[in-house]
N, C-alpha and C positions, 0 to 999 in steps of 0.2 A: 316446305323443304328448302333449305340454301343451294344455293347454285355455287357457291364460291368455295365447293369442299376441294380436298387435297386428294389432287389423282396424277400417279407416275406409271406409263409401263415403259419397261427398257428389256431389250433384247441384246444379250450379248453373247454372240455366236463362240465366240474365243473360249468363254466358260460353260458353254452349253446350258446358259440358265437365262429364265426371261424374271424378270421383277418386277413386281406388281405393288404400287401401294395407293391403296382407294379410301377413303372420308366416307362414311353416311352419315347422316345426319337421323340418329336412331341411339337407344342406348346399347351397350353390349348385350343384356340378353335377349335383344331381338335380334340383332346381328349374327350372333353364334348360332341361334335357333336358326336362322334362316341359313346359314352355312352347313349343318350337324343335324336338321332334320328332313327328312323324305318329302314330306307333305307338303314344306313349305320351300326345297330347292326346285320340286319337279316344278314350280311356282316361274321360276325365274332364270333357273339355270344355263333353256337351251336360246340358242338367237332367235326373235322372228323370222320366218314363218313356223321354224324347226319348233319342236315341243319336248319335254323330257318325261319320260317315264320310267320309275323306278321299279326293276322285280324285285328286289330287296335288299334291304340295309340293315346293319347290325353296328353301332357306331358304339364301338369298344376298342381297345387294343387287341388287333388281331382278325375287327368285324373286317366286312369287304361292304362295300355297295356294288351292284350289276345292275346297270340304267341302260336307256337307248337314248339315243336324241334321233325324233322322227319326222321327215321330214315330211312335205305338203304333197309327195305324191306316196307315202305309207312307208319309204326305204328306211330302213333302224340303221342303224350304227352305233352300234354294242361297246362299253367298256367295263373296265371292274377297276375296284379300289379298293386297297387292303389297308385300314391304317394302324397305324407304325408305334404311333404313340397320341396319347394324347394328355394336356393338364388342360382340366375346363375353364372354358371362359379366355383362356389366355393361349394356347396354342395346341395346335394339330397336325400332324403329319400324318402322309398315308404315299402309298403307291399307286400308280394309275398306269393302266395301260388297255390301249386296244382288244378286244375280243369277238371271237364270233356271237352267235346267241346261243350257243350251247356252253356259255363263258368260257372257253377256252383262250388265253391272252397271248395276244399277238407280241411276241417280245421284241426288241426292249421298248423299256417303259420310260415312265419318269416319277422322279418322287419330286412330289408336292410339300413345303412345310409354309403352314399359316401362324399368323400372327396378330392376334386380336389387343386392344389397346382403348379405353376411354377416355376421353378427357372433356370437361366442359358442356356433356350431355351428346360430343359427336365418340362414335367408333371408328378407330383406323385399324384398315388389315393391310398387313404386310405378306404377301402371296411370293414365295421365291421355291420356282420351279427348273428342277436340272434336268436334264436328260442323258440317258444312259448314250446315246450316241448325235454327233451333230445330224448326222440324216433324218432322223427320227424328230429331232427340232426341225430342222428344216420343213421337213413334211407337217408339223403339225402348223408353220406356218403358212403355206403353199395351202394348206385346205383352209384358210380364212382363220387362221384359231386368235391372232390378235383382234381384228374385227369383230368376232365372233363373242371373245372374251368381254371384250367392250360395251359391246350389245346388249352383254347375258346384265353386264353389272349393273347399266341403266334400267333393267328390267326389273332388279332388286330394288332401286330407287322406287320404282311405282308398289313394288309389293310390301315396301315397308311401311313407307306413305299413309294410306289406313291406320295402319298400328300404331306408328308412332302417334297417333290423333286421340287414339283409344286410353293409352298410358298415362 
């Protein structure tokens, strides 16, 4: 795997959106797999120690995903995600927002649109996230969620790793 891939996050409070653009070194459809399927986000998703567990995904226009990310002494913390639209291989959008575990969503949210991209055998996502209110930004970063994001992406690094050796 290259170490010299292309990674930006920026947070700008002013517009209530954070942006994200990350390099793997994979081709796009290992990338969008590991974006778009259960099996293989619950894979990389959550930070160490924390773990993600999917109860279900329907990944259409209109599916939701309801996950936990759980951490090392069993506490869940529930979201859901509804998404919006999607054209494969090239981009996705969907809402996110907090929930109990009876998926009831703690409002407001924020919507997510991803942006998949190949060149040269690497894929670039372009991640730009708004949020419905700066508090709710604020909060997501106060709970660690840039570190956290961070964390989850080098996680992908290792989970693609394998695969990409396979292909």
């Amino acid at each position: 795997m290259t170490n010299n891939l292309a990674f930006d996050f920026t947070v700008d409070k002013a517009a209530k959106k954070v942006f994200i653009t990350r390099e793997f070194d994979a081709d796009l459809s290992l990338v969008w797999d590991a974006f778009t399927k259960a099996e293989i986000l619950d894979q990389w998703v959550a930070p160490k120690p924390f773990v993600a567990k999917t109860k279900f995904m329907d990944f259409k226009v209109g599916g939701r995903r309801f996950y936990a990310m759980v951490g090392p002494d069993g506490q869940e913390y529930w979201s859901i995600q509804r998404y919006t639209s999607i054209s494969p291989k090239t981009n996705f959008k969907m809402f996110n927002a907090f929930a109990d575990k009876d998926e009831n969503p703690q409002l407001p949210g924020s919507d997510w649109d991803y942006t998949f991209s190949e060149e040269g055998g690497k894929t670039k996502v372009n991640i730009v996230i708004y949020n419905e209110s700066l508090e709710r930004m604020e909060k997501m970063i106060e709970m660690g969620f840039t570190e956290g994001f961070k964390a989850s992406l080098k996680n992908l690094d290792n989970v693609l790793a394998p695969l990409v050796q396979q292909s």
